[in-house]
N, C-alpha and C positions, 0 to 999 in steps of 0.2 A: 528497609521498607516494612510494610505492615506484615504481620500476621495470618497464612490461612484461618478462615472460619471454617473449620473440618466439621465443627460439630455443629447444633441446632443455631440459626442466627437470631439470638434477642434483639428484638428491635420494639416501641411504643409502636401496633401497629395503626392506630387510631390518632395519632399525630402525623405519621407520615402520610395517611391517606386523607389527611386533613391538608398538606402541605403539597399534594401531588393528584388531588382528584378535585378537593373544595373551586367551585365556582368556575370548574372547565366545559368544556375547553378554551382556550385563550385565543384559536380562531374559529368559526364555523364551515364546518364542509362544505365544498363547493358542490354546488348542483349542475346537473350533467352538461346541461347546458354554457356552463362558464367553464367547465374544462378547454385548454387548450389546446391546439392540434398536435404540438408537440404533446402534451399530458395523454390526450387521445392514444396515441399511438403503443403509451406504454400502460397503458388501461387496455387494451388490446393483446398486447406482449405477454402481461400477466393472467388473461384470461387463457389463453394459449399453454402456457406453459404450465401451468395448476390446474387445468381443464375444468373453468369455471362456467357456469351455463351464463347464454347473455341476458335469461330474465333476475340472477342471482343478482341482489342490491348489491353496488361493490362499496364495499368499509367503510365507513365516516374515515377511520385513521385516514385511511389512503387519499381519501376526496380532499380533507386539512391539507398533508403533505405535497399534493398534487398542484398546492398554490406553490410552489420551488416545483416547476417539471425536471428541471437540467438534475437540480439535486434528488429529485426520486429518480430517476432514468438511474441515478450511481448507485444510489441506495438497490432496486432493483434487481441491476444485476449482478450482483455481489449476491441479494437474497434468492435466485434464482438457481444462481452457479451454485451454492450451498446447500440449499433444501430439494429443489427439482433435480439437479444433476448431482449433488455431493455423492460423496462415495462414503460418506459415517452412513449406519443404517438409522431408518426414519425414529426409530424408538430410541436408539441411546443418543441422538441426537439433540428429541425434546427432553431427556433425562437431562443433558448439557444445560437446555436452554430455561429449562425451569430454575436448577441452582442459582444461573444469572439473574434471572429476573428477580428470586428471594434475593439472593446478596446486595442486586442494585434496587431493591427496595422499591419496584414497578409492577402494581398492582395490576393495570392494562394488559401488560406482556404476561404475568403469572397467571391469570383468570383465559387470556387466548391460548397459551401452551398448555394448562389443565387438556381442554377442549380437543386441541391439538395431539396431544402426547395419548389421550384416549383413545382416539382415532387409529393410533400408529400401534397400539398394545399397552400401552402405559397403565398397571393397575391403581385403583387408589391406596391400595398399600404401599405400589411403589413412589408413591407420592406426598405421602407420609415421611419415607425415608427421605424421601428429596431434602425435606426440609429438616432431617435430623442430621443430613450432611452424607461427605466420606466415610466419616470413621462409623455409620449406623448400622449393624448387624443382618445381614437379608444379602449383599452386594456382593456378587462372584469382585476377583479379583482385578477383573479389565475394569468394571462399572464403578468397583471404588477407585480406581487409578483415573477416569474420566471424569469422576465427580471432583475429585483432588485436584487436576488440573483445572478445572474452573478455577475453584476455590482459589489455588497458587498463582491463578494469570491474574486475577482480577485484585488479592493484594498485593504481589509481589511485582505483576507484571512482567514476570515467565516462570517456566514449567520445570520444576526440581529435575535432577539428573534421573533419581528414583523410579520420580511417576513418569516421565519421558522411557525409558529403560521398561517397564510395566507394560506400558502400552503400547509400546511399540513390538512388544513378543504378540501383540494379535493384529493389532492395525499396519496396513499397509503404508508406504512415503507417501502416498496421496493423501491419506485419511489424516498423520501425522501431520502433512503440512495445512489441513482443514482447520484440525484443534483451534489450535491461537483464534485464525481470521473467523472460526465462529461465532468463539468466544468474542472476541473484538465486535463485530457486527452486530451482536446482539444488545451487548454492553451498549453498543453508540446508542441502536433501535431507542433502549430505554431511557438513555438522558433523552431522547428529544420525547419521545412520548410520557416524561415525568412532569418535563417543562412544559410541555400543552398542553398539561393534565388532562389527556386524554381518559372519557370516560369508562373503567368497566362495566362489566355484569354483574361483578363480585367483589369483592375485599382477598387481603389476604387468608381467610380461612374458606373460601370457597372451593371443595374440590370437585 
């Protein structure tokens, strides 16, 4: 299998957000009215569980997605059980989920967790590092062992003995069996929001 990207990932990032943003999105949000009763209810679910106010516009992404109800309901709560209930703390979490998004090349996901990962403590120095990897200088020893696992699931498609062994001297069996399905989740998030070219706020140098 492939190779961790431990270190900075070079990528043309002006062809790929030519390739992944040009002329998106490929369907238009639903407006409130054309959601479904089934879509309702998990437009509902998710207000609840994020304790979102009900004058808060909810996401173009979501309103797209919301055309498949059956497949957001899954999508949902997978993201629900992970972020609202997970047991990783909310900050090395988005630290997780920013490396995914640079690795899978998904300018939408990296420009929402920016925002996101702010929210939870995420400095922009530590954001910086994000993108210079595992092996970048600043990272106690757990936070490089979590960036490393990204890194390892997403080219190898599982997690070294090393960095499993690393982080499991602080993370709990719960948290260990989070890693992967984070990792996984987020990864799927990105191929579909790559392929609808859903639009950012930013580019990849926006932090």
């Amino acid at each position: 299998m492939g190779q961790p990207v431990t270190g900075k990932h070079e990528f043309d990032t002006a062809a790929r957000e030519k390739q992944v943003i040009a002329g998106g999105p490929r369907y238009a949000p639903l407006k409130l009215d054309e959601i479904s009763a089934e879509g309702q209810e998990q437009v509902d679910e998710i207000r609840s569980a994020f304790s979102i106010p009900e004058d808060r516009p909810f996401p173009d992404v979501s309103l797209i997605t919301l055309r498949h109800p059956g497949m957001f309901k899954g999508q949902m709560v997978l993201g629900i059980e992970l972020a609202a209930r997970g047991t990783i703390p909310a900050r090395e979490r988005e630290l997780a989920i920013l490396r995914i998004a640079l690795l899978a090349g998904a300018p939408f996901e990296w420009c929402e967790h920016v925002d996101i990962g702010k929210a939870f403590g995420v400095t922009p120095e530590e954001i910086e590092r994000v993108i210079q990897g595992s092996e970048a200088k600043g990272w106690t020893e757990h936070e490089a062992a979590l960036l490393r696992a990204v890194e390892e699931l997403i080219a190898d498609h599982c997690m070294s003995d090393g960095t499993w062994d690393t982080l499991a001297k602080t993370y709990s069996e719960k948290q260990m069996l989070e890693v992967p399905m984070l990792v996984g989740a987020y990864l799927m998030t990105a191929l579909q929001q790559n392929s609808l070219k859903i639009q950012p706020k930013g580019g990849f140098d926006y932090r």
